[in-house]
VEXSE-938126 format. One record per residue (C-alpha): residue in one letter; y, x, z. Coordinates in steps of 0.05 Angstrom, whole numbers, padded with zeros to 5 digits, always signed. Example, Ala and Ser with C-alpha at 12.3 -4.5 7.8 and 13.67 -1.06 7.14 Angstrom:
# VEXSE-938126
A-00090+00246+00156/S-00021+00273+00143/
# end
This chain:
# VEXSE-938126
X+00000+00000+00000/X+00054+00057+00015/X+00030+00097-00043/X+00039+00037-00089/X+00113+00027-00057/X+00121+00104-00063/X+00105+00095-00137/X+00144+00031-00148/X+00202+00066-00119/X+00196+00136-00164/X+00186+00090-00228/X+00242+00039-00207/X+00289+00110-00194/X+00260+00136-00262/X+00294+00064-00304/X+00354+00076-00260/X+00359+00145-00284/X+00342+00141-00361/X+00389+00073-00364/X+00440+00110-00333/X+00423+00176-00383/X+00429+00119-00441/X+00500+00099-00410/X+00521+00165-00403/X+00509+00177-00466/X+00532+00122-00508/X+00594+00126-00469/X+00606+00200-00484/X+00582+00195-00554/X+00644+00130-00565/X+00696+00183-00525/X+00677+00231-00572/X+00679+00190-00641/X+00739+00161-00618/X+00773+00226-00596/X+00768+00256-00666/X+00787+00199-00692/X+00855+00195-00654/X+00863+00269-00647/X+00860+00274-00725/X+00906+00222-00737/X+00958+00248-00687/X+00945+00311-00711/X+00959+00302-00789/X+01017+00263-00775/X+01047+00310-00719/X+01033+00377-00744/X+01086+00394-00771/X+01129+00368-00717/X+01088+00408-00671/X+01097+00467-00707/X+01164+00463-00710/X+01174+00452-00640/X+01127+00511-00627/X+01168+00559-00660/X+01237+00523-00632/X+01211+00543-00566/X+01189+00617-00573/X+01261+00621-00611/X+01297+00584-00556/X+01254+00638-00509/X+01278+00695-00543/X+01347+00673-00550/X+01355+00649-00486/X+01326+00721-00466/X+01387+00767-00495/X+01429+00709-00475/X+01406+00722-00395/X+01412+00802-00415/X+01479+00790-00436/X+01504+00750-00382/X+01471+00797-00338/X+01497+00855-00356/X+01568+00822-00361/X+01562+00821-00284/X+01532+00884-00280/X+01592+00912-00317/X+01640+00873-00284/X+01610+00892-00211/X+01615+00968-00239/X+01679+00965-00257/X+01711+00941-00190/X+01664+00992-00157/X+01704+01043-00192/X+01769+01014-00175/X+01753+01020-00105/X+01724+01085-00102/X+01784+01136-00081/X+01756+01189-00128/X+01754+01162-00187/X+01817+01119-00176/X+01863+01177-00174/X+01843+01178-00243/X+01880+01115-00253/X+01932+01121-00219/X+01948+01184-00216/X+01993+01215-00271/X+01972+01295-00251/X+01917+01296-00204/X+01890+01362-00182/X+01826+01384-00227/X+01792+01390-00164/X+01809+01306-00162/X+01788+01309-00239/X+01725+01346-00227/X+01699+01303-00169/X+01712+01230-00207/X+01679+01266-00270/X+01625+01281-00229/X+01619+01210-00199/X+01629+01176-00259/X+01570+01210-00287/X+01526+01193-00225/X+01543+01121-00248/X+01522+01137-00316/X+01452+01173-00295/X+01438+01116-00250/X+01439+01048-00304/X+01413+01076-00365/X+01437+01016-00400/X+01508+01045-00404/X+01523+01086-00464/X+01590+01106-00439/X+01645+01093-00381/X+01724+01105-00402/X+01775+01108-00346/X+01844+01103-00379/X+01913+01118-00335/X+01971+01090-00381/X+02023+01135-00340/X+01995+01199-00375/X+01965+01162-00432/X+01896+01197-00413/X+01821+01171-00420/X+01767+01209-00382/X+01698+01195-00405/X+01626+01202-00389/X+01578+01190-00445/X+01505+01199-00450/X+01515+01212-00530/X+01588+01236-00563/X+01644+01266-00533/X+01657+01273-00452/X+01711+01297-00407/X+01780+01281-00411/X+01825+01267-00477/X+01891+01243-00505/X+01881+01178-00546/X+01896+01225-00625/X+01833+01260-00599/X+01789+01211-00580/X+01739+01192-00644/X+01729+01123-00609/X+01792+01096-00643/X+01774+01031-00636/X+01779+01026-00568/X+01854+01050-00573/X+01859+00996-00617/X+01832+00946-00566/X+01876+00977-00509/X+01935+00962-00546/X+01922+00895-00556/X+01882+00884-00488/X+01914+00814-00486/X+01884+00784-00540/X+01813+00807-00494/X+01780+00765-00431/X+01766+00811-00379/X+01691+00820-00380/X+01679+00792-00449/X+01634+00829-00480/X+01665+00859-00546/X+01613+00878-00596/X+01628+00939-00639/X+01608+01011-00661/X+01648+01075-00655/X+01635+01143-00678/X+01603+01199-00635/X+01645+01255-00647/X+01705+01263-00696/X+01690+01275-00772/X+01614+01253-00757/X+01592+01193-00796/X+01541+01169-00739/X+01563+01107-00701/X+01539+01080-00634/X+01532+00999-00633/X+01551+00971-00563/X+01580+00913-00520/X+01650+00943-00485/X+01668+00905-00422/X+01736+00918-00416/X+01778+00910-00345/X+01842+00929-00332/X+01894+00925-00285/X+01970+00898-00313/X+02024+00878-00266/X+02090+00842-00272/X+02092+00810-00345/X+02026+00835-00354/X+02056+00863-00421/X+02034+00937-00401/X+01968+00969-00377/X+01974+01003-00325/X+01903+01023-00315/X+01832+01005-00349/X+01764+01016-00333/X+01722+01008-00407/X+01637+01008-00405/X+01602+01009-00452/X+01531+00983-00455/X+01482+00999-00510/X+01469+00941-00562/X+01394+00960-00576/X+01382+00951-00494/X+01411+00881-00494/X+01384+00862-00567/X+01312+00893-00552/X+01284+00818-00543/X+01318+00782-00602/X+01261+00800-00648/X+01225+00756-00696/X+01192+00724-00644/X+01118+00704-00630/X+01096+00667-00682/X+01110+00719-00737/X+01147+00669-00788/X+01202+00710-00828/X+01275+00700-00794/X+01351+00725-00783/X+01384+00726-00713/X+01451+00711-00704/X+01504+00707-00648/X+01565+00661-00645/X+01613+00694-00603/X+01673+00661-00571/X+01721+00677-00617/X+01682+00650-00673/X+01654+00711-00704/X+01587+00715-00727/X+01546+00770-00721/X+01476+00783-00739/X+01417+00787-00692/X+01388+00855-00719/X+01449+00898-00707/X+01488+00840-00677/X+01548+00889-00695/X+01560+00880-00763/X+01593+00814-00788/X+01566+00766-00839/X+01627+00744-00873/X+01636+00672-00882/X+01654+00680-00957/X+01585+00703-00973/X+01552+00653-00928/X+01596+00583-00941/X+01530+00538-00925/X+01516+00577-00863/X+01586+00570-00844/X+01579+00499-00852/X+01524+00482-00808/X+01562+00530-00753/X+01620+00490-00762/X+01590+00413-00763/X+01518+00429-00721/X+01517+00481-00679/X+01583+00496-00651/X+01595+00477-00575/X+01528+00433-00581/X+01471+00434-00526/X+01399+00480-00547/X+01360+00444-00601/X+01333+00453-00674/X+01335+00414-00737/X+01323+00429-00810/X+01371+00443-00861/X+01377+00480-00924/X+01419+00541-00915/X+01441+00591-00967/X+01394+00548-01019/X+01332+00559-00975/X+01299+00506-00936/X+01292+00522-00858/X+01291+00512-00777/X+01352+00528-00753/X+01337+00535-00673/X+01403+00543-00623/X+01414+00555-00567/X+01475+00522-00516/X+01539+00567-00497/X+01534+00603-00452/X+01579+00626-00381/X+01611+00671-00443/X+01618+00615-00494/X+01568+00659-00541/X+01512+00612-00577/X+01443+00644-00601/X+01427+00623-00670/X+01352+00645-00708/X+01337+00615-00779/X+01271+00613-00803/X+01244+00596-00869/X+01207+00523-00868/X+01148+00545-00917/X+01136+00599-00864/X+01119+00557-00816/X+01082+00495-00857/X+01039+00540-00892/X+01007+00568-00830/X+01008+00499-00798/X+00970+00476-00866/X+00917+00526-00858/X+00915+00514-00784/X+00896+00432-00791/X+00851+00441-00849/X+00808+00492-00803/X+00812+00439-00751/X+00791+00378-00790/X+00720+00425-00808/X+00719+00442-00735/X+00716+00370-00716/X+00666+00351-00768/X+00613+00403-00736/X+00634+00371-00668/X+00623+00306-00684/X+00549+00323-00723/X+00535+00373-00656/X+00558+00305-00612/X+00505+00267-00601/X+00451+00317-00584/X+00502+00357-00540/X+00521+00299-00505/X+00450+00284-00495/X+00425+00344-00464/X+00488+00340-00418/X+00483+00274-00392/X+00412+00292-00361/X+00437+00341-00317/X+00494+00299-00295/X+00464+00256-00252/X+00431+00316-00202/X+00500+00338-00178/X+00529+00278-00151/X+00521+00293-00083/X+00537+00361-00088/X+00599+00335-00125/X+00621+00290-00066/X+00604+00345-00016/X+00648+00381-00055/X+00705+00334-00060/X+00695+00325+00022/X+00711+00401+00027/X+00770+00391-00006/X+00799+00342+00024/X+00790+00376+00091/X+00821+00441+00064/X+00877+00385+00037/X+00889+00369+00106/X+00895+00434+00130/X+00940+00452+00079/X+00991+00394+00081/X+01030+00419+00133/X+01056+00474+00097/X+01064+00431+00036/X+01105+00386+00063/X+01139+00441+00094/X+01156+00468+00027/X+01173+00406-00018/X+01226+00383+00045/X+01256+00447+00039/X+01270+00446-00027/X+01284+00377-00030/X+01348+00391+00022/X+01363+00462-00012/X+01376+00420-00070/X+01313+00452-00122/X+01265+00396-00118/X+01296+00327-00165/X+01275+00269-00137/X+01289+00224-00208/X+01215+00202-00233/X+01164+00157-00195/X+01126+00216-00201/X+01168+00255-00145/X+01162+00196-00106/X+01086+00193-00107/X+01093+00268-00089/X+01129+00258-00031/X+01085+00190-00011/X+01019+00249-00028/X+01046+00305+00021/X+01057+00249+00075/X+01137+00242+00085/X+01152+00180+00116/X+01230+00180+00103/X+01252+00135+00043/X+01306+00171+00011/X+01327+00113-00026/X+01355+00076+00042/X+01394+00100+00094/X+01392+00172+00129/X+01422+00231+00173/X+01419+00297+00179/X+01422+00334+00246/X+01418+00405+00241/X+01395+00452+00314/X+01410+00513+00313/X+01391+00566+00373/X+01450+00599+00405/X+01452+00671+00417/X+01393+00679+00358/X+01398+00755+00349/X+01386+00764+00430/X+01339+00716+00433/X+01304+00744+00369/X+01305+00813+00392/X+01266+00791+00457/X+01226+00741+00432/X+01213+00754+00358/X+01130+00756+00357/X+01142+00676+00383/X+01207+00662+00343/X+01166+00620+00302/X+01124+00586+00360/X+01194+00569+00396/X+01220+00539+00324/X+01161+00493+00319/X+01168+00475+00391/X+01245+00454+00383/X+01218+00408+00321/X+01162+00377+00358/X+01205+00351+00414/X+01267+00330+00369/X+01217+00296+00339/X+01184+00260+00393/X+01255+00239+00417/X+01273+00214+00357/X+01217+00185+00318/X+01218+00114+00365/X+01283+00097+00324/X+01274+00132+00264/X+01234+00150+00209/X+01232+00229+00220/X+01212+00290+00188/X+01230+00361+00209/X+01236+00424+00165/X+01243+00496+00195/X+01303+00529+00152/X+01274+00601+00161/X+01336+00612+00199/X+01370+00606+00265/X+01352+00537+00252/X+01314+00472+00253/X+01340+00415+00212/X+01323+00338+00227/X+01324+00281+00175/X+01336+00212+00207/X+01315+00158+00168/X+01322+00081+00168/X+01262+00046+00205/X+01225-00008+00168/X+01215-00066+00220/X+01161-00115+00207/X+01158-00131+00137/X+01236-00116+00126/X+01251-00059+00090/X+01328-00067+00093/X+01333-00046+00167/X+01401-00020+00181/X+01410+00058+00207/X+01418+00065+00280/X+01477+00116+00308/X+01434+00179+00345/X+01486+00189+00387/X+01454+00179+00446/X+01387+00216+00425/X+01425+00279+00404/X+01442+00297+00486/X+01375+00276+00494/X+01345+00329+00452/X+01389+00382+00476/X+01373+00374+00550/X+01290+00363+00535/X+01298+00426+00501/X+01338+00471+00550/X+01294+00444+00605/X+01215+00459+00569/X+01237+00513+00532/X+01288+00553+00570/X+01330+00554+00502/X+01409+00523+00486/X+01409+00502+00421/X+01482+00481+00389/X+01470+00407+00347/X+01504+00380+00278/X+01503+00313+00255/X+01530+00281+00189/X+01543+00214+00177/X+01496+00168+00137/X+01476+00174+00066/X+01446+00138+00018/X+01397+00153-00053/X+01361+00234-00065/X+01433+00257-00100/X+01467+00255-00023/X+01415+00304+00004/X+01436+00374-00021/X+01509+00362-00010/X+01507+00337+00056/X+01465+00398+00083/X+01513+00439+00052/X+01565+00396+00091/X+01521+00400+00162/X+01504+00472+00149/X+01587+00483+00145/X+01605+00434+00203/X+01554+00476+00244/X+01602+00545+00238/X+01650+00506+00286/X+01600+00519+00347/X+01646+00590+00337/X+01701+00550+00376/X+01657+00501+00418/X+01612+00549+00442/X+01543+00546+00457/X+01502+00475+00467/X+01559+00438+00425/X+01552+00370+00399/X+01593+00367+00326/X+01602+00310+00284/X+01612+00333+00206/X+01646+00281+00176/X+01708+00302+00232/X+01707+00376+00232/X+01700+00373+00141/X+01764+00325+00149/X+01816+00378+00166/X+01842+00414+00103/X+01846+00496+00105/X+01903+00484+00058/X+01943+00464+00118/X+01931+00525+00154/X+01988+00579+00152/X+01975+00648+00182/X+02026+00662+00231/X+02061+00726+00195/X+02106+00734+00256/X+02064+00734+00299/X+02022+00788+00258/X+02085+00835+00253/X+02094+00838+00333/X+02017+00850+00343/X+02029+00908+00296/X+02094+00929+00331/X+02052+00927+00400/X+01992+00970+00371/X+02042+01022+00349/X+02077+01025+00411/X+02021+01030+00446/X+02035+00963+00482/X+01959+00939+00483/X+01957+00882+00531/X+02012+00850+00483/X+01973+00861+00426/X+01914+00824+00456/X+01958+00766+00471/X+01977+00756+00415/X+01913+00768+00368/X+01885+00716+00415/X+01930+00662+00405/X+01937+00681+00321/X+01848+00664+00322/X+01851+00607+00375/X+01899+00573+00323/X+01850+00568+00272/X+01805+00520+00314/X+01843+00466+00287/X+01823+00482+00217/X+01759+00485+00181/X+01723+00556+00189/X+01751+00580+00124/X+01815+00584+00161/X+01789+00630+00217/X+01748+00675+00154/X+01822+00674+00128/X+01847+00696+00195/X+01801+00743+00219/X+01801+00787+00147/X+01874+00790+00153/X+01877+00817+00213/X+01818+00867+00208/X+01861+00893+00142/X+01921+00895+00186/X+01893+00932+00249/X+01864+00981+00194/X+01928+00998+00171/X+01958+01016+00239/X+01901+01055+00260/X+01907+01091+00185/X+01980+01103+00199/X+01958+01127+00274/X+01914+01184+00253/X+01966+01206+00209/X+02018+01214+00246/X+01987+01228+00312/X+01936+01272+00283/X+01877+01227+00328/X+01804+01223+00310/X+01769+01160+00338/X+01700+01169+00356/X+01680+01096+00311/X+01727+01060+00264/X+01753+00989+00260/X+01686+00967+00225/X+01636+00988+00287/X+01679+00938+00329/X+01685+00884+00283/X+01626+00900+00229/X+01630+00824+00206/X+01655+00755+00226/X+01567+00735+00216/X+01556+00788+00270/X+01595+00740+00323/X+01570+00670+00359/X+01633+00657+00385/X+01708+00664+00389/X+01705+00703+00459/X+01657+00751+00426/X+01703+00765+00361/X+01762+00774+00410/X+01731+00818+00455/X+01704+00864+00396/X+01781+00869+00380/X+01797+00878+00447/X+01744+00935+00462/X+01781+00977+00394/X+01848+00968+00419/X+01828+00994+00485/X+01800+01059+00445/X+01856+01066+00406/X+01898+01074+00471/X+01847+01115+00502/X+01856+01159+00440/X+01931+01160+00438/X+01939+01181+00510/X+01891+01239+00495/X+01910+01273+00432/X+01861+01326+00413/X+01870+01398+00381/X+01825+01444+00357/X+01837+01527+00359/X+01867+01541+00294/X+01834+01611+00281/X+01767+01570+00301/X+01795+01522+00249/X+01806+01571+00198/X+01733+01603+00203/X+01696+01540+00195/X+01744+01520+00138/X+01723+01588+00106/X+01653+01581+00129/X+01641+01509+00100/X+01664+01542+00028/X+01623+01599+00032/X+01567+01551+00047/X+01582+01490+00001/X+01623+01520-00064/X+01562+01502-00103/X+01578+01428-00083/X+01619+01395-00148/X+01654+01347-00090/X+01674+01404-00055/X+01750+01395-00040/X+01800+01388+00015/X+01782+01316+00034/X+01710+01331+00035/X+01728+01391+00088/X+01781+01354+00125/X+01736+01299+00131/X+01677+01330+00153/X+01724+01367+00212/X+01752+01297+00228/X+01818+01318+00209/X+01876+01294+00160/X+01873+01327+00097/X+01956+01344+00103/X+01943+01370+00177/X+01878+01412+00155/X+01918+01439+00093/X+01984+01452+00130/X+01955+01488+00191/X+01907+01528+00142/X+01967+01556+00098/X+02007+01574+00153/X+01952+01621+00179/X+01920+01644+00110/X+01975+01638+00065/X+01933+01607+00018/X+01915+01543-00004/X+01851+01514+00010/X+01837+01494-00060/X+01852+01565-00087/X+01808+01602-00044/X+01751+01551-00063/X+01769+01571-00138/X+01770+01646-00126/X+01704+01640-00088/X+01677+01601-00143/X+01691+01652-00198/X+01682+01713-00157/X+01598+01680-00153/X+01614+01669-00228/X+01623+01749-00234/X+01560+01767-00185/X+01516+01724-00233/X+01545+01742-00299/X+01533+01816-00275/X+01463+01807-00238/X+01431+01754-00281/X+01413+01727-00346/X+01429+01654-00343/X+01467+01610-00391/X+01541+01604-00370/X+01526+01525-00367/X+01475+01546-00318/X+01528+01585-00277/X+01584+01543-00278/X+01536+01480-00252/X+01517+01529-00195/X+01583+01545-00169/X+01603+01475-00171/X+01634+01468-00238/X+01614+01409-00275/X+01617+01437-00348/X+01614+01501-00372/X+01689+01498-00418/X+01722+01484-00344/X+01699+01549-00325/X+01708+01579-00387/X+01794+01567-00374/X+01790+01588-00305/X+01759+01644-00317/X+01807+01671-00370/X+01861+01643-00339/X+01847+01692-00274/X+01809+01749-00307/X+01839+01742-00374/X+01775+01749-00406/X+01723+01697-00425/X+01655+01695-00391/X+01617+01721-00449/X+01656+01776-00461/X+01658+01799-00392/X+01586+01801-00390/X+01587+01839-00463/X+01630+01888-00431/X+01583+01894-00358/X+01535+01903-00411/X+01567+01951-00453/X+01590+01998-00395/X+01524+01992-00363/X+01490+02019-00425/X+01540+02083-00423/
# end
């Protein structure tokens, strides 16, 4: 009797299984008919536009590409340039109509270090309109320092001349010639920035780089699909320029269709691609938008290109499909028997997923809030909504919500003691805000990766009413503070906004809390702020007390230092009333101003202070609180009258011997010059070179010359090297420099004094 129900069972299983093989395979032998049928269809009548699109978007790629690179280097050029115009050295190239050719040798040799260090600039011009000079550095062509009649880059004395008609850090595509009389030209992109005050009708100074054209144009290439094409680029002055080269012009009297099509289709238009005949040839003309520059990337490529290939590419396809569909039937077969023995392993396997799921939701929905409030996550599709709904986020950004934003005061001391549980304490300050909250609120909480936890309130849904109103936290928000001082030992500082409504409010009013929450700098430390009333005051209002300003500095110099607190004191506490724009406003100011009397100070006092302004007050981010920002202040004022009562000297013949010392040492050092020495005694470079004459008689910068060329004469006499070896040993950055100083003071050439050591030695 069991065998017979053991048997009954097996052969009932056995039907289940072959009628559910037959199933599996009807089904999957209709899917498969019917997918060749549709995919053919769709394919023959979408190929083309396929294709077309395919090539559109490696075009777009590439374009888009140089586009970035130029861009890029735009800001690399433009970050360059005001580099230069605050480094001292080279700046007394600028602005200074004779400087010393120890000043001259130093910015040469700095302005090389910038070249040697971004091998994407072909050359770097520094122009000073008083003496009408450029000084260049150039990885190819001439270097060094020349009137504009013997530069052989005349075109950029034509630019300077007619800087006007020029944006600052527009790039300017050209070529110029290497060296004068030589037919070679360099192509490049010149960033031009200068400096012209009053009418702005005059130069007074310009800093010129130029970047090579084959770094930025290495990715405008004929692209991935290897159809036949031209590059162009529409600049913002309405040149075009093609994408080989991208230097030399295409005329629009030899191209009057292609001019067309710029003029009615392209121009000022958003990326895209249509087909046109151009210049009597059928093809896809792919674009890209302007660009931060206003430049548009334009790539043309014959239409029989990219059909033919297509052509081929669908007729191999359609063959392909007929060997499916004659394969079908048995494949499908064969497959459907062995689908049946997995199923359990299958759900076994989905179970394991969804527990890893689980496990991995948390920092999912960690993730998508965080970019949801940083504003990189759209929320515009039902799709994002079923994403948030999948990760489990409970608030409906659609209704009603708040933002409330804790942050942990004194961060960097609590960081420093607890920083292996900085992110245990983060999660604890989220759990209980959002315990407190969540009876009232739909809540989520995302840890910012800061000194900060931020809490989204959002409208409860009571019963079966969705269009419950938004309750005011303002009696939760104490609530949290206290629950967490008292479990977790820890103040925390609290911003709320007011209520919002739909995904577009999100990003802007974090941006809003996250600014509100800068005013716990006046509150101090377990503050309660409301946005909406701290973002209502207007910096515009605010007026930096100037008077006020001028007696702080009258106090400093005078050494009056209790008045000078007073006063700084009352010049921040002002800004409270303002945004904390107004106190960033206030507190550079007066940083800028201390540094001048301190500058004029050491000068005139001869003092050295043991740490500058900037070891005090390093930045306004360093400081929590108003009382710490003043007392920084305070503590520098206090060492700048600590410094003025005791005025220190040094020994001038100890002076003198280190001065010597540091030369006999260093001369091979290019930067080697009286600032370097004064500033590595501590001293004023008019106080080191004043006390140094009047016990020497000699100038510092002449005795680092004569040591210089007297180590010239020891290795011209004991050696064999190249004289560009020896002058880049004894700290002369080209070998012609040494070649005039050495005539100049031994009235004799290098060469030929080593002819004539040789000469006399041979006697």
């Amino acid at each position: 009797m069991g065998g017979s129900i053991v048997t009954g069972r097996h052969l009932f299983k056995t039907y289940e299984n072959r009628k559910l093989y037959s199933m599996l395979l009807l089904s999957t032998t209709l899917c498969i008919a019917a997918t060749l049928l549709l995919s053919s269809y769709i394919f023959y009548a979408n190929s083309v536009r396929i294709g077309l699109n395919q090539v559109y978007q490696s075009d777009l790629g590439s374009l888009t590409q140089t586009s970035k690179v130029v861009v890029g280097m735009t800001q690399s050029a433009q970050s360059l340039s005001f580099q230069m115009y605050r480094n001292t050295t080279i700046s007394k190239l600028m602005f200074y109509e004779n400087p010393s050719i120890y000043d001259v040798t130093a910015a040469t040799g700095e302005l090389a270090g910038y070249l040697s260090s971004m091998p994407f600039i072909e050359s770097i011009y520094v122009y000073n309109a008083k003496s009408g000079l450029l000084h260049i550095a150039s990885n190819q062509g001439q270097s060094g320092t020349f009137t504009k009649e013997e530069l052989a880059d005349t075109g950029i004395v034509e630019i300077l001349g007619r800087f006007q008609d020029y944006k600052p850090f527009t790039p300017i595509p050209r070529r110029y010639s290497v060296q004068q009389g030589d037919s070679r030209t360099i192509g490049v992109y010149t960033y031009l920035c200068y400096e012209a005050i009053g009418t702005g009708t005059n130069m007074d100074s310009a800093v010129i780089v130029n970047i090579s054209a084959s770094w930025i144009n290495k990715d405008l290439g004929q692209g991935d699909t290897g159809a036949a094409g031209i590059s162009y680029i529409l600049d913002d002055r309405g040149r075009l320029l093609t994408g080989d080269g991208l230097l030399a012009g295409v005329p629009a009297g030899q191209a009057p269709e292609l001019q067309a099509v710029l003029d009615h289709d392209i121009r000022g238009q958003e990326s895209g691609y249509f087909v046109k005949e151009v210049d009597g040839t059928k093809s896809l003309v792919s674009y890209t938008s302007p660009d931060p520059l206003g430049w548009q990337y334009i790539r043309i490529t014959p239409y029989k290109q990219i059909t033919g290939k297509i052509s081929a590419v669908r007729t191999t396809s359609i063959s392909i499909a007929g060997g499916i569909l004659a394969a079908g039937l048995l494949i499908s077969w064969l497959l459907s028997r062995f689908l049946y023995r997995p199923f359990h392993a299958m759900a076994s396997k989905v179970s394991t997923l969804e527990s890893e799921k689980r496990n991995a939701l948390y920092p999912l929905k960690q993730a998508l809030l965080r970019s949801l409030v940083q504003g990189t996550q759209p929320l515009r599709t039902e799709a994002h909504w079923n994403k948030l709904k999948e990760a489990g986020i409970t608030v409906d950004f659609r209704r009603d919500y708040r933002l409330v934003l804790l942050r942990i005061d004194g961060f960097e001391a609590f960081r420093e003691m607890h920083g292996d549980d900085l992110t245990v304490y983060q999660f604890a300050v989220m759990n209980i805000a959002s315990e407190i909250a969540s009876p009232a609120f739909r809540t989520e909480t995302v840890d910012l990766a800061e000194n900060g936890v931020l809490l989204i309130l959002g409208a409860p849904e009571v019963g079966d009413s969705p269009e419950a109103s938004l309750p005011d936290p303002g009696m939760l928000l104490p609530e949290i503070r206290r629950s967490v001082l008292d479990y977790l030992k820890l103040s925390v500082s609290i911003t709320c906004s007011p209520a919002a409504c739909g995904p577009e409010a999100l990003h802007p009013l974090y941006r809003q809390v996250k600014e509100a929450a800068l005013h716990r700098f006046f509150l101090g430390p377990g503050c309660l702020i409301a946005s909406e009333e701290v973002l209502q005051r207007k910096t515009a209002d605010y007026l930096f007390p100037v008077d006020k300003e001028r007696r702080m500095t009258e106090a400093l110099m005078a050494g009056k230092t209790e008045e000078a607190k007073g006063l700084l004191a009352e010049m921040l506490q002002e800004t409270a009333a303002y945004p904390f724009g107004a106190l960033q406003l206030a507190a550079s100011r007066l940083t800028a101003t201390i540094g001048t009397v301190v500058t004029a100070v050491q000068k005139n006092g001869h003092l050295e202070l043991g740490r500058g302004l900037e070891a005090y007050v390093p930045s306004l981010h360093g400081f929590e609180s108003l009382q710490e920002l003043q007392g920084a202040f305070f503590s520098f004022f206090e060492e700048l009258r600590s410094r003025q009562a005791e005025k220190r000297s040094l020994k001038q013949e100890d002076l003198v011997r280190r001065v010597n010392d540091m030369i006999d040492r260093e001369y091979g050092d290019p930067n080697l010059c009286l600032n370097k020495i004064a500033d590595s005694l501590g001293l004023s470079s008019i106080h080191l070179s004043r006390v140094y004459k009047q016990l020497t008689l000699l100038a510092i910068v002449d005795v680092i010359n004569t040591t210089r060329l007297e180590q010239a004469k020891r290795l011209l006499q004991e050696t064999d090297l190249p004289v560009a070896e020896i002058a880049e040993r004894i700290g002369y950055t080209s070998s012609s420099y040494l070649y005039r100083m050495f005539k100049k003071n031994f009235g004799v050439t290098p060469t030929d004094f080593r002819k004539a050591q040789l000469q006399a030695g041979e006697r």
